[in-house]
N, C-alpha and C positions, 0 to 999 in steps of 0.2 A: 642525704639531707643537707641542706647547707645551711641550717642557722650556726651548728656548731663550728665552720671556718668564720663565717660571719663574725659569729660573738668575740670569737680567739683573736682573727685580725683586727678589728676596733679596740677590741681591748689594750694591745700589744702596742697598736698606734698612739694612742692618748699616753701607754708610756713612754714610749719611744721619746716624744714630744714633751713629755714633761719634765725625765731625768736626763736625758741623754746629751752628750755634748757633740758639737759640728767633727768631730775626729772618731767617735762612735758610729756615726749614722754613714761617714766616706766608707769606715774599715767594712760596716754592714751588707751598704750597697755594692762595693767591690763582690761581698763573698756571694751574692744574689748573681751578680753578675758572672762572676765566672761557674755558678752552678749553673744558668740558662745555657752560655754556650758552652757547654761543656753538653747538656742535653738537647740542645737543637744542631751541633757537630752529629750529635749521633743515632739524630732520632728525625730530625728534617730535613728530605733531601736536599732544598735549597743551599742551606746552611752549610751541611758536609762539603759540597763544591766547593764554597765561598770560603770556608773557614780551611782549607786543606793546607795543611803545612803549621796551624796556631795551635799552637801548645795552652790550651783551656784554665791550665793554671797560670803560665807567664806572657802577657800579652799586655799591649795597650789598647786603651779605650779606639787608638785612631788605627790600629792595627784590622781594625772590622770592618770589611766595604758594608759604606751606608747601601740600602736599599730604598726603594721608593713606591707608590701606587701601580706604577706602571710595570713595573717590574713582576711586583704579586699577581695583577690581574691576569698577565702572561704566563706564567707560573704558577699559574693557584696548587694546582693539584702538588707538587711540589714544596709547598709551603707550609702543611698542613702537619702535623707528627704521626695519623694513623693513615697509614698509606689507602686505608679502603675509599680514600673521600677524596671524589673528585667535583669541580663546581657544578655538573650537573645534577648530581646529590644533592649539592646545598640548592638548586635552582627548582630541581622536584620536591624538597621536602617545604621550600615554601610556597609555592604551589597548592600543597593538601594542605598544611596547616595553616597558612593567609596569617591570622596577625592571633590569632586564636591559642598561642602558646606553644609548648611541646618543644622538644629537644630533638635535635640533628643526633642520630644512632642510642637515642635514650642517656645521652649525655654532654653535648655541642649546645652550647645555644649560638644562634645565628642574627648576625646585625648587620645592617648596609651602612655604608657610607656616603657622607651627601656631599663632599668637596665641592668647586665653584668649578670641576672642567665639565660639568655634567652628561661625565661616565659612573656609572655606579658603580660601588665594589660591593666586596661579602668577606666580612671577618667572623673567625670562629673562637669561641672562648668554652672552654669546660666550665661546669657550672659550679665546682669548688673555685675554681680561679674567679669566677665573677664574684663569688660570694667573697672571697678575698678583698677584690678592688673595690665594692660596697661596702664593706669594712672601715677599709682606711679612708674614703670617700667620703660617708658618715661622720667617722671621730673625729676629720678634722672640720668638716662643716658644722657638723655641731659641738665643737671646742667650746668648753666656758660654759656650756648648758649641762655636758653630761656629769653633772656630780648628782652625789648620792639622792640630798633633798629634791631636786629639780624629776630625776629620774624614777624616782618611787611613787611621782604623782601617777603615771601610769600604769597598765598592765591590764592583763584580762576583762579587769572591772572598769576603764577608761580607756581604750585606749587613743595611741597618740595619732592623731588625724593628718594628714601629708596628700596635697594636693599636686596634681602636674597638669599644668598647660600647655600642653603640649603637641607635636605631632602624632594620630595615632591612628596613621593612613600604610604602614608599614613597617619594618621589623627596626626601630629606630630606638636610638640608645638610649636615650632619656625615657622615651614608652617602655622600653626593656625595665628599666630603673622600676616602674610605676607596678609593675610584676613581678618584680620577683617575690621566690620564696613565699606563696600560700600559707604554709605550717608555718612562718614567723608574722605572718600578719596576724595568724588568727589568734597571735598572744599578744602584743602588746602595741601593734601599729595595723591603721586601714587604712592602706595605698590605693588611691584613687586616680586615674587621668582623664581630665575633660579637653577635650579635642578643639583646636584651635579653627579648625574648620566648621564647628557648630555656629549656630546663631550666638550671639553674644547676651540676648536675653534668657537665652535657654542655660547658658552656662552660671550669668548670674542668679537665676534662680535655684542651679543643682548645687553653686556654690555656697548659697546663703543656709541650703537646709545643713548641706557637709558640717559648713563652719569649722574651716580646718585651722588645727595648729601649726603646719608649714605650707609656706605658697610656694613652688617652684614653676619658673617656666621658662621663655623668650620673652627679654627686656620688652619689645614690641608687642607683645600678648598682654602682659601685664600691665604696661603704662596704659589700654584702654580701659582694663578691669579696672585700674587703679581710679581711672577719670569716675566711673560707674562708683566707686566709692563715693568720690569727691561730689559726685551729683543726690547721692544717698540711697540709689538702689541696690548698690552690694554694699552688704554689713556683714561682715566679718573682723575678727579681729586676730591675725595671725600672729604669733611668735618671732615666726622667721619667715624672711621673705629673701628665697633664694634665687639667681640668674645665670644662667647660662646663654652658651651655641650661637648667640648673637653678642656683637658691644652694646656697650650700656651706655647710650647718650648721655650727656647733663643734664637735658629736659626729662629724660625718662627716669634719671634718678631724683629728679625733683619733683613729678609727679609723686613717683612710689612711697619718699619720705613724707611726704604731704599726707598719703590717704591712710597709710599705713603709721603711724605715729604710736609708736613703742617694740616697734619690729625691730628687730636686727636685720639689716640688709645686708646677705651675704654675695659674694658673687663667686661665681667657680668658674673655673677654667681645664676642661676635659673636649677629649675628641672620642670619635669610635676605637680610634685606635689605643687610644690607653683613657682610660675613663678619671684616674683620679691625679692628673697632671699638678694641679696647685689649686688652695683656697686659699678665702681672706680668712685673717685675724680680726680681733679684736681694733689695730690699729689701721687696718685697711688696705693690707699689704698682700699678695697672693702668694705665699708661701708653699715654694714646690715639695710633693709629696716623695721627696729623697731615699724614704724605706720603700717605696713601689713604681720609681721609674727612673730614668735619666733624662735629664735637656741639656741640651748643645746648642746655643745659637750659634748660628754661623753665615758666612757670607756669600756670595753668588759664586764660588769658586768654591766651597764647601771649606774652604778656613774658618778657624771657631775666632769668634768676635770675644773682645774681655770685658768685663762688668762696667757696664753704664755705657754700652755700643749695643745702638740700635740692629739687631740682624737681620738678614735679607730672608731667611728660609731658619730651621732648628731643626733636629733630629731629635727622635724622642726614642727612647728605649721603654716598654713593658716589662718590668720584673717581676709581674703576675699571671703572665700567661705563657704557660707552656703545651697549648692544643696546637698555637697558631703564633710561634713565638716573632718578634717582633723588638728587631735589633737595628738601632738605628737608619730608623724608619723616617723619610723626609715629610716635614709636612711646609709647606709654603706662607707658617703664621712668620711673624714679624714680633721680636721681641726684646727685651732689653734686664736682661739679668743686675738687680741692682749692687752697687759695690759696698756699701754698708748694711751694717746686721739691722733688723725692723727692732722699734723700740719695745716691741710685746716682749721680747728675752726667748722666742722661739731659736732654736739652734737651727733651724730648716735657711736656706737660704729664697731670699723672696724677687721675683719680677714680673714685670709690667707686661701687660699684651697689648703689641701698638695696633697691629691689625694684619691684613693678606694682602701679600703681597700683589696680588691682581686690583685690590683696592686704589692703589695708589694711581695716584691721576697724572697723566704727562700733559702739557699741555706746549705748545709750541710758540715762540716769542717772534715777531720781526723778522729776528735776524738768523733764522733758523734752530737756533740753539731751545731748549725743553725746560721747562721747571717741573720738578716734581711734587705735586702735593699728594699731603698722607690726609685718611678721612678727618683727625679731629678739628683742623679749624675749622673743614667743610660744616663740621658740626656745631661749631660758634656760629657760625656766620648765620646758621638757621636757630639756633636759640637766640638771637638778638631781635628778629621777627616775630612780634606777638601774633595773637589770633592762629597759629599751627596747633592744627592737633598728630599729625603725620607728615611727614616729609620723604621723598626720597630722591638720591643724586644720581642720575646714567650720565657717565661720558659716553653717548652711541657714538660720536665719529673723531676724528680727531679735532680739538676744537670747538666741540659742539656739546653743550652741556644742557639737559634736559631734567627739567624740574618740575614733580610729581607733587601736588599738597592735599592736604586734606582741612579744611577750619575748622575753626570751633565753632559752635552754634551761634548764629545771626553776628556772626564778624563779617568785612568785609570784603568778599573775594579779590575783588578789583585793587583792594589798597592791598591787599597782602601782597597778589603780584606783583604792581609798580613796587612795595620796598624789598621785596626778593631778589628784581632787578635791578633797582638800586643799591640792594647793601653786596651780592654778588660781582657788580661792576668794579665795584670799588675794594673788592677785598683781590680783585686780579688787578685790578691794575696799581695798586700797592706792589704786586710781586711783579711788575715789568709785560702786564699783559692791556695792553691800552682797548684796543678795536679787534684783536683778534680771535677771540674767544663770542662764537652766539650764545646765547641763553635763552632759552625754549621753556617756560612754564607752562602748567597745565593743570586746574583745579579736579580735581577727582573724587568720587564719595568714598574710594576705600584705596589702600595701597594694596596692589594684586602680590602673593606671595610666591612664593618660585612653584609650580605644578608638583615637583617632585617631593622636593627637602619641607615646604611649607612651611620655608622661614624667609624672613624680609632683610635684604640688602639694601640699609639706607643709604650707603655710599659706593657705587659699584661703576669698575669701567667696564669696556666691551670692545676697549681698542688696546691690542697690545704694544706690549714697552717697542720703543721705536729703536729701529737695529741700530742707530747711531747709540743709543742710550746704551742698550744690550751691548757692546762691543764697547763699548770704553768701561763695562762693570758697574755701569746702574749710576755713574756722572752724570750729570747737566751740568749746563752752561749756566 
């Protein structure tokens, strides 16, 4: 049964976090870590090769070759701790079970991955380990709410209402989240997921009967529900309004605070691969969850970057999962560990997610030479345009910028394009981009989401970093 790791890890977290000091939580994390590879040396084949020769108790962090996606997928059956699972196993058990539930060997639960090179993976987690990483997930998402008075308002007799909008087309970790554990909902939480690919009328009406005390979803999901507020057909009035798997534009935070007004907007920051990476606090900082993972930013050469350097790629460590363990595992986000402690007095250390690295736009000047832009001014530059209700940015070619809108009701399509292409002109040719750069708008009734992951890329390119760039280490001119 897993509400008993559940309860044990949230509990343990909130104190971790509330006594514990930043030389507590290193000493902890260290002994986490060297119990994993001490059990994945001698329990997953991958591991035993890789790790041959390290002594499990005296080792350094940089003494462990990173791994990557490409690597597992090649390896699956090797990566796994019960040697009977091979990925055909994971391929036939979802197969019979579709999205319907059920455990890989009556104990795996099984998740895809949705990265931007669209290949899919398959990660396995034991379902004490999930209940674990839900745990610490929880305590610190809802930090500040769990004390006693707040907590007792629920239970059997109330319980607490937790919505997800989400994708729920496939075995995906957020719909995983919206399931778990049956016997803890039917005590004091009803876990719900309304599917992003419904009508949007249909969801505000399942919504408004739910009337849930947490919203969770994609920033993009939510900023229409949020409009459906603002216009007075969803009434709700949630608690907590949590974001994930996508960034959180300006506009769509300024939406959500709009509709939602006395919510706490929290935003999280997790993958497939390690689910409870960092939340916000109280003061709005994402504070990494140090008793259940490791991050490493680092650079395009896999050198680790120091607090307040933006990184090219991060490796993440799972200190929760020993089915399918998961040691410095690459993932391609971009981030910036920051070098002061956050003012809340958490001992956790807290950083920013700038975005993915495939996001980032090259564009090509005169004189040969590339500028790199990262999505957030892209992102000003479309909050500065009234009348948007959706946006989204393709670089299809090199130089060739293609621009996807959606309006608002009886605005005017015509003027939003000409200032699209006005205030786009002029935000490149500020950075040395005169005549070289097309701009391609295109007014749309809906922004189409990716077929598979069914989530929206408002900033995406489609043209890779250019080998001049690649070869000098990610320079421009």
């Amino acid at each position: 049964m897993s509400l008993v790791p559940f309860v044990a890890s949230a509990a343990a977290a909130l104190w971790r976090e509330r006594f514990w000091s930043p030389v507590q939580f290193s000493v902890y994390q260290r002994r986490r870590l060297s119990r994993l590879v001490r059990h994945a040396a001698e329990h997953v084949p991958l591991y035993r090769s890789l790790y041959a020769g390290i002594d499990p108790d005296r080792f350094e962090l940089t003494d462990l070759p990173p791994i990557d996606r490409d690597l597992m997928r090649r390896n699956f059956a090797s990566t796994v701790a019960d040697e009977r699972i091979a990925l055909d196993d994971v391929l036939t058990h979802l197969a019979q079970v579709g999205i319907t539930g059920g455990q890989l060997r009556g104990r795996y639960l099984v998740a895809s991955t949705s990265g931007t090179t669209g290949e899919v993976g398959y990660l396995l987690c034991q379902q004490r380990d999930w209940a674990r990483q839900l745990g610490v997930l929880f305590a610190r998402l809802l930090r500040g709410r769990l004390h006693p008075t707040n907590v007792l308002r629920f239970g059997p007799w109330r319980r607490y209402r937790m919505a997800y909008v989400v994708a729920t087309g496939g075995p995906f970790i957020t719909f995983l989240i919206s399931r778990f554990d049956a016997p803890f909902a039917a005590i004091a939480a009803d876990m719900r997921a309304f599917s992003i690919g419904a009508n949007i009328d249909d969801n505000v009406r399942e919504l408004n009967a739910f009337r849930p005390h947490h919203l969770h979803g994609y920033p993009t999901a939510l900023e229409l529900l949020a409009r459906e507020q603002l216009a007075g057909r969803l009434r709700i009035e949630p608690e907590v309004v949590s974001l994930g798997s996508e960034p959180v534009t300006a506009l769509a935070r300024s939406v959500l605070t709009r509709a939602f007004r006395g919510a706490d907007l929290r935003i999280t920051y997790g993958t497939t691969e390690c689910l409870p990476l960092a939340n916000q606090c109280r003061a709005g900082r994402l504070h990494i969850n140090e008793d259940a993972c490791i991050v490493e930013p680092i650079d395009r050469n896999g050198v680790a970057v120091a607090p307040g350097t933006t990184s090219d790629h991060v490796l993440i460590t799972n200190l929760l999962n020993t089915g399918q363990p998961l040691v410095r595992y690459r993932l391609d986000d971009q981030i910036v560990v920051d070098k002061d402690r956050c003012p809340c007095g958490s001992a956790l250390h807290s950083l920013q997610v700038i975005g993915r690295t495939d996001d980032v736009i090259y564009l090509r000047r005169g004189d040969g030479s590339f500028v790199a832009l990262p999505p957030i001014p892209f992102e000003l530059v479309f909050l500065n345009v009234h009348g948007l209700k959706q946006y989204q940015l393709v670089h299809r070619q090199q130089n060739e910028l293609h621009i996807r809108f959606v309006t608002e009701p009886e605005a005017d399509a015509g003027a939003i394009d000409r200032d699209l292409v006005r205030a786009f002109s002029e935000f490149l040719r500020e950075r040395g981009l005169g005549h070289e750069v097309l701009i391609h708008c295109e007014q749309v009734d809906r922004i189409a989401r990716d077929p598979t992951t069914q989530k929206i890329r408002q900033i995406q390119s489609l043209v890779a970093v250019p080998e001049i760039v690649a070869a000098a280490g990610g320079g421009v001119g």
